[in-house]
Gaussian input, Z-matrix of N, CA and C with variables (Angstrom, degrees):
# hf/3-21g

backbone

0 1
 N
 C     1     B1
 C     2     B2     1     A1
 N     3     B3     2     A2     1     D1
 C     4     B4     3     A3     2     D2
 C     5     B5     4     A4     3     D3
 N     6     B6     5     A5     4     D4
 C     7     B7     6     A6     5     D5
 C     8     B8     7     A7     6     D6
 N     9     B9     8     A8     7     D7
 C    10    B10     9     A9     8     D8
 C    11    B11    10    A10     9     D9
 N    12    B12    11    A11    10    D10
 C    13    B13    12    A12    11    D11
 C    14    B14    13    A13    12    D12
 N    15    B15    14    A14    13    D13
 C    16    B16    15    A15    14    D14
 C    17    B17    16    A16    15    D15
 N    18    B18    17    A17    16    D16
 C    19    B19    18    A18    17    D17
 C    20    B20    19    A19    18    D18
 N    21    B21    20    A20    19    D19
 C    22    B22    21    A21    20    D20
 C    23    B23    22    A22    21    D21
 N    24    B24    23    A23    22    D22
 C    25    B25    24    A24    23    D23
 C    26    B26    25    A25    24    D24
 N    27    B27    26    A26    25    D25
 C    28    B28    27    A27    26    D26
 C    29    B29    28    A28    27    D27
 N    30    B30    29    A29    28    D28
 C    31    B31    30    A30    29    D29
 C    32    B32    31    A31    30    D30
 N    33    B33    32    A32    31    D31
 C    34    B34    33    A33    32    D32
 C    35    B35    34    A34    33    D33
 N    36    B36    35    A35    34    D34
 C    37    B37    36    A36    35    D35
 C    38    B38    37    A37    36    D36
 N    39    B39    38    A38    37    D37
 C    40    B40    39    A39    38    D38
 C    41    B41    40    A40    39    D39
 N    42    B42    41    A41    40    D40
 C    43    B43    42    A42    41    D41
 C    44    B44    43    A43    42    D42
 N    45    B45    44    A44    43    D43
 C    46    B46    45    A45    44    D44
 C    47    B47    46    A46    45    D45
 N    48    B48    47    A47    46    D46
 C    49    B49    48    A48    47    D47
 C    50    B50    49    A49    48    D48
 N    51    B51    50    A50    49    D49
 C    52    B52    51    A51    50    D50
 C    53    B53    52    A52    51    D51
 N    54    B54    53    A53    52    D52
 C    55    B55    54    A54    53    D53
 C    56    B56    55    A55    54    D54
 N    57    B57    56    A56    55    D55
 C    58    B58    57    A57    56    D56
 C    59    B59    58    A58    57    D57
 N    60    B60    59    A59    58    D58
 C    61    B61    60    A60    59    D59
 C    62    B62    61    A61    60    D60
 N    63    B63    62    A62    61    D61
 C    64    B64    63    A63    62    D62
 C    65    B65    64    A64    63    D63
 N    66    B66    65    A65    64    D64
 C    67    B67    66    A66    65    D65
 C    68    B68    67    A67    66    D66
 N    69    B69    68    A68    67    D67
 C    70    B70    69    A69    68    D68
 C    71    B71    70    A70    69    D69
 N    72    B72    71    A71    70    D70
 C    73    B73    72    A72    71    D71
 C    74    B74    73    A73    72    D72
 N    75    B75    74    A74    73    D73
 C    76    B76    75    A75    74    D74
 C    77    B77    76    A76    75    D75
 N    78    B78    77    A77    76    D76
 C    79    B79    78    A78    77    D77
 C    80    B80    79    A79    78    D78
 N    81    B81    80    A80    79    D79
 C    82    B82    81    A81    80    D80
 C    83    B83    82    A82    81    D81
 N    84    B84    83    A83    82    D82
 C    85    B85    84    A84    83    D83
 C    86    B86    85    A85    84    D84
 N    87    B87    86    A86    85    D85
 C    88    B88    87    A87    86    D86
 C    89    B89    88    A88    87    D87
 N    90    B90    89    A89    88    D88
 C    91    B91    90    A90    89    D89
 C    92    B92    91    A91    90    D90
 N    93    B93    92    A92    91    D91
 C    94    B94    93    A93    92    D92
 C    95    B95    94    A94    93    D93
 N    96    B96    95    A95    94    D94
 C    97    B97    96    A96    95    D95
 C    98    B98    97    A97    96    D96
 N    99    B99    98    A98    97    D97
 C   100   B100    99    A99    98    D98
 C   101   B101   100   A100    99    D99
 N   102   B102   101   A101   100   D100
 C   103   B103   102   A102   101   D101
 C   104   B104   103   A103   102   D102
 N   105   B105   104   A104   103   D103
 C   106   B106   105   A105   104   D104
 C   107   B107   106   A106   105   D105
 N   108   B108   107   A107   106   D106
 C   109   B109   108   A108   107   D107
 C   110   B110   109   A109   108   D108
 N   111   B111   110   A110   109   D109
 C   112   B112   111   A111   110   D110
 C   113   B113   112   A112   111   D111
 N   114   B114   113   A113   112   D112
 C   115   B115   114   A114   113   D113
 C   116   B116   115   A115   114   D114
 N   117   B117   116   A116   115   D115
 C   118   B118   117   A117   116   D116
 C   119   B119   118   A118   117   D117
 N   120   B120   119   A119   118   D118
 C   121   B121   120   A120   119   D119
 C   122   B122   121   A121   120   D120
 N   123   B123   122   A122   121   D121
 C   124   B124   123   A123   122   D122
 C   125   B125   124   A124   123   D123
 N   126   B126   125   A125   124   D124
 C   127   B127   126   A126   125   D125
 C   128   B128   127   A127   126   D126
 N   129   B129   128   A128   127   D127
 C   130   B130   129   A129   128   D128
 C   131   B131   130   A130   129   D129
 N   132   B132   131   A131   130   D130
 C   133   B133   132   A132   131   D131
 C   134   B134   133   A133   132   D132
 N   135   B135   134   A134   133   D133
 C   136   B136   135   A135   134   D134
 C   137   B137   136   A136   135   D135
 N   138   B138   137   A137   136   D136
 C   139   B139   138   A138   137   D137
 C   140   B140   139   A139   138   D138
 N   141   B141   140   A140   139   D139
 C   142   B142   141   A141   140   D140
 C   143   B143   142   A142   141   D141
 N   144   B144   143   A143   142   D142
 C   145   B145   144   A144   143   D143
 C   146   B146   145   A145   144   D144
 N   147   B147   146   A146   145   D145
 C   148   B148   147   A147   146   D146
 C   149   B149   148   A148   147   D147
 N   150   B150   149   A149   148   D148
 C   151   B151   150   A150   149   D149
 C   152   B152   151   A151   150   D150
 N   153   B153   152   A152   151   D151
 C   154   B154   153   A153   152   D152
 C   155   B155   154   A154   153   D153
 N   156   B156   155   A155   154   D154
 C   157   B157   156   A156   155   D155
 C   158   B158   157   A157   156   D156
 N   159   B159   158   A158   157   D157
 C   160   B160   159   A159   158   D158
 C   161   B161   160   A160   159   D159
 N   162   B162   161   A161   160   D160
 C   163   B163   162   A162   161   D161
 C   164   B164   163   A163   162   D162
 N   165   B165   164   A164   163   D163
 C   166   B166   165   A165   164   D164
 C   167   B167   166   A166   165   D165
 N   168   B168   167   A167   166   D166
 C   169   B169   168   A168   167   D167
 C   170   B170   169   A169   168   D168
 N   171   B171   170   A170   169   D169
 C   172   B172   171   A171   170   D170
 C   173   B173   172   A172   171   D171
 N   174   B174   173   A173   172   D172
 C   175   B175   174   A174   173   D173
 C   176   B176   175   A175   174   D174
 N   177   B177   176   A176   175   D175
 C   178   B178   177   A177   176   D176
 C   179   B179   178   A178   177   D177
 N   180   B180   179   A179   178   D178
 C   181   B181   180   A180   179   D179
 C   182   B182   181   A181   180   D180
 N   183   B183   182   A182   181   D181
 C   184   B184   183   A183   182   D182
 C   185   B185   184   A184   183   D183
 N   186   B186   185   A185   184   D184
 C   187   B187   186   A186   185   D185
 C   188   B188   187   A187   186   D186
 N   189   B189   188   A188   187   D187
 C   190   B190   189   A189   188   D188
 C   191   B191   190   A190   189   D189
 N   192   B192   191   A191   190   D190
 C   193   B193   192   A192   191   D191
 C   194   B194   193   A193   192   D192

   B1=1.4409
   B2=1.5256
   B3=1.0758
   B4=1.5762
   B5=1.7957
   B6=1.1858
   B7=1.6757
   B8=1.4273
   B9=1.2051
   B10=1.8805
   B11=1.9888
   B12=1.1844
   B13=1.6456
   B14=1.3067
   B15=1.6999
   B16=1.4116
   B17=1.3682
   B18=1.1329
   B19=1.3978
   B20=1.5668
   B21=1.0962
   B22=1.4852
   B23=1.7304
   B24=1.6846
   B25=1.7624
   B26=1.2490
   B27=1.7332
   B28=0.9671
   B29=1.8855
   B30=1.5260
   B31=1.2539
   B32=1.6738
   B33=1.0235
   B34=1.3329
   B35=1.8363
   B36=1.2952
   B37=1.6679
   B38=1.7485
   B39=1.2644
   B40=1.3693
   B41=1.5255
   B42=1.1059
   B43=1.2821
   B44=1.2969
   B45=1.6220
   B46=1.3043
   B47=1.4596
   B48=1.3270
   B49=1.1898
   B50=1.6721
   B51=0.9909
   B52=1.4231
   B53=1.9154
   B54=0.9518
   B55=1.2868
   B56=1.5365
   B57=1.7379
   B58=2.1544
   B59=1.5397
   B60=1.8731
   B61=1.3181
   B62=1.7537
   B63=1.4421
   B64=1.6523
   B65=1.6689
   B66=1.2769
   B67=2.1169
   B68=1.6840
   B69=1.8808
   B70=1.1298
   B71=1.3228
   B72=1.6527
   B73=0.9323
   B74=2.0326
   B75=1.1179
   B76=1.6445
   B77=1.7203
   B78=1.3093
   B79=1.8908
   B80=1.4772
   B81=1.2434
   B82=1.5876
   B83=1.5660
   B84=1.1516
   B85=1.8009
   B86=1.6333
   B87=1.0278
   B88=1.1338
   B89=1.6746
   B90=1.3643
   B91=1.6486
   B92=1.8183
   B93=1.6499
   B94=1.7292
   B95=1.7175
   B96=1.1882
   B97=1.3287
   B98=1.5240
   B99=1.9590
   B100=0.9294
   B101=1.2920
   B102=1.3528
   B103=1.4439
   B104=1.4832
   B105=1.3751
   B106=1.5869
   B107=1.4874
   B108=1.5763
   B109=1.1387
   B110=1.6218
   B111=1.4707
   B112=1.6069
   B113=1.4144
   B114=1.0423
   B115=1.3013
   B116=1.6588
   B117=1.5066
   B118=1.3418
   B119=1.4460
   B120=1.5365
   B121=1.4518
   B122=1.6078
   B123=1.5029
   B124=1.2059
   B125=1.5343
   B126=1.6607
   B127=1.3797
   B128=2.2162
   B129=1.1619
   B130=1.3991
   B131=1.6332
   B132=1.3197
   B133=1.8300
   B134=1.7469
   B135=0.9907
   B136=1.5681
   B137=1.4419
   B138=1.6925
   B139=1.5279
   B140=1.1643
   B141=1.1893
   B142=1.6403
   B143=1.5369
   B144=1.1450
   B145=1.4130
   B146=1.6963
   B147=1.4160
   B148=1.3247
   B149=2.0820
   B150=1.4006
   B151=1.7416
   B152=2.0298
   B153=1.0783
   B154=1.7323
   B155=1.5230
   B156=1.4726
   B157=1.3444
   B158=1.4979
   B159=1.4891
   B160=1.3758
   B161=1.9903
   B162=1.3291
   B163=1.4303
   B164=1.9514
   B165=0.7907
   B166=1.3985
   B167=1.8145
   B168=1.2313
   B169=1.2740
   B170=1.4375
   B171=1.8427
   B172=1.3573
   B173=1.6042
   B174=0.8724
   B175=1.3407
   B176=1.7669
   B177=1.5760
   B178=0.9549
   B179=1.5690
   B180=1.2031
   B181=1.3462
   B182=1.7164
   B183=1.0626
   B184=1.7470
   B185=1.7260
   B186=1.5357
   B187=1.5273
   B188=1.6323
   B189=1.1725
   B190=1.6367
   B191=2.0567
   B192=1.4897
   B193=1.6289
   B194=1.6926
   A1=109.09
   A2=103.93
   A3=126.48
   A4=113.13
   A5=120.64
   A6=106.61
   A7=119.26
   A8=128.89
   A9=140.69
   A10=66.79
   A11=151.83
   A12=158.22
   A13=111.29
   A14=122.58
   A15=92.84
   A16=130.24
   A17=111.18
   A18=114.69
   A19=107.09
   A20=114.15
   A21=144.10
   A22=108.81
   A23=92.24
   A24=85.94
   A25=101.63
   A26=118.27
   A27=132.14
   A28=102.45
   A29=106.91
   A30=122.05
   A31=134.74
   A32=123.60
   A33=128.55
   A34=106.48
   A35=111.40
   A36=95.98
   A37=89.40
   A38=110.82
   A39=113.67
   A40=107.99
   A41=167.35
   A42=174.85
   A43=129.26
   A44=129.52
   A45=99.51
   A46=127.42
   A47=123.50
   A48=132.79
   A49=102.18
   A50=126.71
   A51=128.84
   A52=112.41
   A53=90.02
   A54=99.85
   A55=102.45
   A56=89.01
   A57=112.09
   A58=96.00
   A59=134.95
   A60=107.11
   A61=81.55
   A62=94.29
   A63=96.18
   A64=101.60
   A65=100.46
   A66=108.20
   A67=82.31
   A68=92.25
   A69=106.09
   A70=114.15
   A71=128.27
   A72=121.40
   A73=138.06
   A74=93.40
   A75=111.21
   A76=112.47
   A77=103.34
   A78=104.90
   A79=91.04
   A80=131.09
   A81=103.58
   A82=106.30
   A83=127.80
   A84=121.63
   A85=84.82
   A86=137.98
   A87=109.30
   A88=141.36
   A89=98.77
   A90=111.96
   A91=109.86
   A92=118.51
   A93=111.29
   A94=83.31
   A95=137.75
   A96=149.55
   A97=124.59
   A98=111.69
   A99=119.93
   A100=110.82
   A101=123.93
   A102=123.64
   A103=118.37
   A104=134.54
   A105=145.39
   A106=100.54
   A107=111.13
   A108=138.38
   A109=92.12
   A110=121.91
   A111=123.54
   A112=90.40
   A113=156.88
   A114=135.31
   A115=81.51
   A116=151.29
   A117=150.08
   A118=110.87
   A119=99.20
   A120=118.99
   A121=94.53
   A122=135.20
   A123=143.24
   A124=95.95
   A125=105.24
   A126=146.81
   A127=106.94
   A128=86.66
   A129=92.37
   A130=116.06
   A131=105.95
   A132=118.20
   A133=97.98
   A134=112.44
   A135=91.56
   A136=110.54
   A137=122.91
   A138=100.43
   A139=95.92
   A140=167.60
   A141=129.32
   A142=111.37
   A143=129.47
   A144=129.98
   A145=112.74
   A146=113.26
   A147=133.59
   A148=107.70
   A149=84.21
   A150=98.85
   A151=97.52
   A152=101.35
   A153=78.69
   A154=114.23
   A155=141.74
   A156=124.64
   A157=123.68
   A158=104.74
   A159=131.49
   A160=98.96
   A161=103.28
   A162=123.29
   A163=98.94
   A164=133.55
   A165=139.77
   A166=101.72
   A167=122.71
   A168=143.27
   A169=115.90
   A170=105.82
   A171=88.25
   A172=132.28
   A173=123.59
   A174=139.11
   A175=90.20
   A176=137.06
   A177=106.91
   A178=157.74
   A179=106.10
   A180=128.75
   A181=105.28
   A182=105.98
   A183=108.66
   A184=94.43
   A185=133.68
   A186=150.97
   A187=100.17
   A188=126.30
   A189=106.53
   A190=94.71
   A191=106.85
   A192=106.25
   A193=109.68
   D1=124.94
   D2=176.36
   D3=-63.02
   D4=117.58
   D5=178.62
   D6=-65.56
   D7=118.23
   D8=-110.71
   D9=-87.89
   D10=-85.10
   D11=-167.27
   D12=-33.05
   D13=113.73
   D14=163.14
   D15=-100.35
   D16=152.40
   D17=-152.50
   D18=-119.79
   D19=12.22
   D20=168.96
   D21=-53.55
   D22=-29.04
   D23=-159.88
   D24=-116.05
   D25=32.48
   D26=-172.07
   D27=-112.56
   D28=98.08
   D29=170.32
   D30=-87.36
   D31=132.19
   D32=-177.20
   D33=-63.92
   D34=124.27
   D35=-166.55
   D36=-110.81
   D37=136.51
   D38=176.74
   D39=-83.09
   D40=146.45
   D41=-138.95
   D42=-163.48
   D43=79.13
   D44=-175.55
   D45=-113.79
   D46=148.72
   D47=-140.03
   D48=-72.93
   D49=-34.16
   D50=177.26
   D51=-65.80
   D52=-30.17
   D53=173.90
   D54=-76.32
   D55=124.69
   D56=-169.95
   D57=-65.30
   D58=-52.06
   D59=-159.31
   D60=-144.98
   D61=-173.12
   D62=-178.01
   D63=-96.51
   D64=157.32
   D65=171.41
   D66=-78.43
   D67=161.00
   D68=168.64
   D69=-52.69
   D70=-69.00
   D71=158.12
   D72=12.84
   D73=-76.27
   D74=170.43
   D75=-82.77
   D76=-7.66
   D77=166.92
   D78=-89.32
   D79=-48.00
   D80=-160.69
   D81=-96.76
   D82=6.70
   D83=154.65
   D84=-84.63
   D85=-75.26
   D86=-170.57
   D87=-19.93
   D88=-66.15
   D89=161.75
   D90=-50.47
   D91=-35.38
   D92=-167.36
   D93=-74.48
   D94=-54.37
   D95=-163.44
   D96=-48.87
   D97=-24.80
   D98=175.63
   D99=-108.80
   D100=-41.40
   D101=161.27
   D102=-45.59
   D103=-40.62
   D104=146.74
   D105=-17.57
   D106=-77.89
   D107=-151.49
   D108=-57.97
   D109=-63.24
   D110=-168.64
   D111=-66.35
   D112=-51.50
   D113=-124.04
   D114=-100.98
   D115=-38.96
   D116=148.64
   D117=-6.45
   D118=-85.89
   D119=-161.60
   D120=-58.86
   D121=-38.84
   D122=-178.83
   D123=-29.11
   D124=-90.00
   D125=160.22
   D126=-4.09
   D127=-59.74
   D128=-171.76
   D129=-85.47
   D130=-9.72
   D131=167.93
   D132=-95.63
   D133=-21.25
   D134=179.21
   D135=-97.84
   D136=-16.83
   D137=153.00
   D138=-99.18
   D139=56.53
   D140=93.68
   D141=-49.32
   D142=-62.73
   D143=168.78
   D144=-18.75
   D145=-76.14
   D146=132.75
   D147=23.25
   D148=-91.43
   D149=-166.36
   D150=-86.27
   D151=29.41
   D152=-175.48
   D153=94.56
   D154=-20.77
   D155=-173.01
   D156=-120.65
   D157=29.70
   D158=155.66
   D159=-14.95
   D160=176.61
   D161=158.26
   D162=90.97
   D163=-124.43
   D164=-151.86
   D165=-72.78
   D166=122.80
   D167=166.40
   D168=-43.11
   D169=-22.49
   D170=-179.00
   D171=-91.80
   D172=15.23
   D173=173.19
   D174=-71.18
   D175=-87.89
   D176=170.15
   D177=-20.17
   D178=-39.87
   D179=174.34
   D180=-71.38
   D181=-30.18
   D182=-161.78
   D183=-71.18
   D184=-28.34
   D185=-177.07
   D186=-92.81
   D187=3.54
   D188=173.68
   D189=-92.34
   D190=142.60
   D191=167.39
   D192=-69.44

């Protein structure tokens, strides 16, 4: 079984701090990068729910890098 999200289009965004705002570019991996990210943790709280360990979100969260 294939992990149902792809996570393929999930890029490492370099960021640098001197730099005043982001290029479009690095705004919209940004936005693919966090939508990735929610739709994951989504995924992984609804099978805890799933197997019995429903209730607090953070068990998901504790598996994001």
């Amino acid at each position: 079984m294939d992990f149902p999200i792809d996570v393929t289009r999930y890029k490492r965004l370099g960021i640098d701090p001197a730099q005043k705002s982001l290029t479009a570019e690095q705004r919209a991996q940004l936005a693919t990068n966090i939508q990735i990210m929610r739709d994951t943790i989504i995924f992984f709280t609804a099978i805890g729910g799933i197997k019995g360990l429903g209730g607090h979100t953070g068990g998901a969260y504790s598996i994001v890098p």
